[in-house]
C-alpha positions in Angstrom: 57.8 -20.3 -122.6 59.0 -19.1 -119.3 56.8 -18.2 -115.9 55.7 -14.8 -115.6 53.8 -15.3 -112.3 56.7 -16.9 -109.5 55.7 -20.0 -108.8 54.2 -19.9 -104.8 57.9 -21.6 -102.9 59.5 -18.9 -105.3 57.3 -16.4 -103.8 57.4 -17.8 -100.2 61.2 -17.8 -100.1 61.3 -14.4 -101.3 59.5 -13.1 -98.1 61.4 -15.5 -95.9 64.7 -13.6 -97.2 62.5 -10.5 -96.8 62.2 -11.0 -93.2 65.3 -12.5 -92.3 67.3 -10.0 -93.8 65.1 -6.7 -93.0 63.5 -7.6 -89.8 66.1 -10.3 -88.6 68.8 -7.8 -88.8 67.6 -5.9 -85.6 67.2 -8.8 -83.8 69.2 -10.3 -81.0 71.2 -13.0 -81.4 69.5 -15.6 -79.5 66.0 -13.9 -81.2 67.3 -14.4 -84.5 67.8 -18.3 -84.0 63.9 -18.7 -83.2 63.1 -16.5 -86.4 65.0 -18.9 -88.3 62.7 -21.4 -86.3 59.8 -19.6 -86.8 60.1 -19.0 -91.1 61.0 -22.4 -91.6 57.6 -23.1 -90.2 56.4 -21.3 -92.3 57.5 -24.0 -94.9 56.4 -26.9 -93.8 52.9 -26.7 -95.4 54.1 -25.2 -99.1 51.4 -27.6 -100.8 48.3 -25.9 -99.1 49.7 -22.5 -99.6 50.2 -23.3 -103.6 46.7 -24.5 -103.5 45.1 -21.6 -101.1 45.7 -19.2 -103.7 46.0 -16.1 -101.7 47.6 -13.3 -103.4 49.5 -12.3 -99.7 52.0 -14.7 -98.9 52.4 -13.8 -95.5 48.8 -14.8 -94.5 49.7 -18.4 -95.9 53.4 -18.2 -93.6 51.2 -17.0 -90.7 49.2 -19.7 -91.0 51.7 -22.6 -91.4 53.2 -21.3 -88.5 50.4 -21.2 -86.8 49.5 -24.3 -87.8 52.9 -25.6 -86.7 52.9 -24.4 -83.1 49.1 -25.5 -82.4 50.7 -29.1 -83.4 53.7 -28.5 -80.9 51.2 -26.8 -78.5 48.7 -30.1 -78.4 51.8 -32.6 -78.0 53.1 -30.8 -74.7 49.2 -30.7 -73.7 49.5 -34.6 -73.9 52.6 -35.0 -72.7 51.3 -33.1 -69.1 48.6 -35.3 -69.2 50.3 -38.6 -69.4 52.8 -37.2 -66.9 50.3 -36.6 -64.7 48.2 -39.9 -64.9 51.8 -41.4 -64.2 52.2 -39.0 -61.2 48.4 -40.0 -59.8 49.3 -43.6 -60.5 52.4 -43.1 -58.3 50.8 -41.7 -55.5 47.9 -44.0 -55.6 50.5 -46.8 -54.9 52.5 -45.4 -52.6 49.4 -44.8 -50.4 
């Protein structure tokens, strides 16, 4: 027997071709590349959105994304940090 109910990628790639081609449409070109950036985020975490078993897929692509830029947003925060511990130690030895 076949699926009646879309299996959750199924359903998550629907809404990405949703968005791309209704909302993407009116975007700018340079706009429309971070969308692209931006749903395909939204993919990275499929396994916990087959297994959160919300019946709104966009709240599972929020929160991948989400998800996704708090990762990128704590590597820059340590990337400053060890750039300036090497700035400090640079200082401290020119002094």
């Amino acid at each position: 027997m076949g699926r009646t109910v879309p299996t959750f990628r199924m359903a998550l790639e629907k809404e990405i071709l949703f968005w791309r081609k209704g909302y993407g449409t009116a975007l700018r070109k340079e706009d429309k590349s971070i969308l692209d950036i931006i749903l395909n985020s939204a993919r990275l975490h499929g396994d916990a959105g087959s297994i959160s078993n919300r019946p709104v897929i966009f709240e599972v692509m929020v929160m991948n994304v989400l998800l996704e830029q708090q990762k990128q947003l704590l590597e820059v925060q340590k990337q400053i940090i060890k750039l300036q511990e090497k700035l400090e130690k640079t200082e401290y030895q020119e002094k």
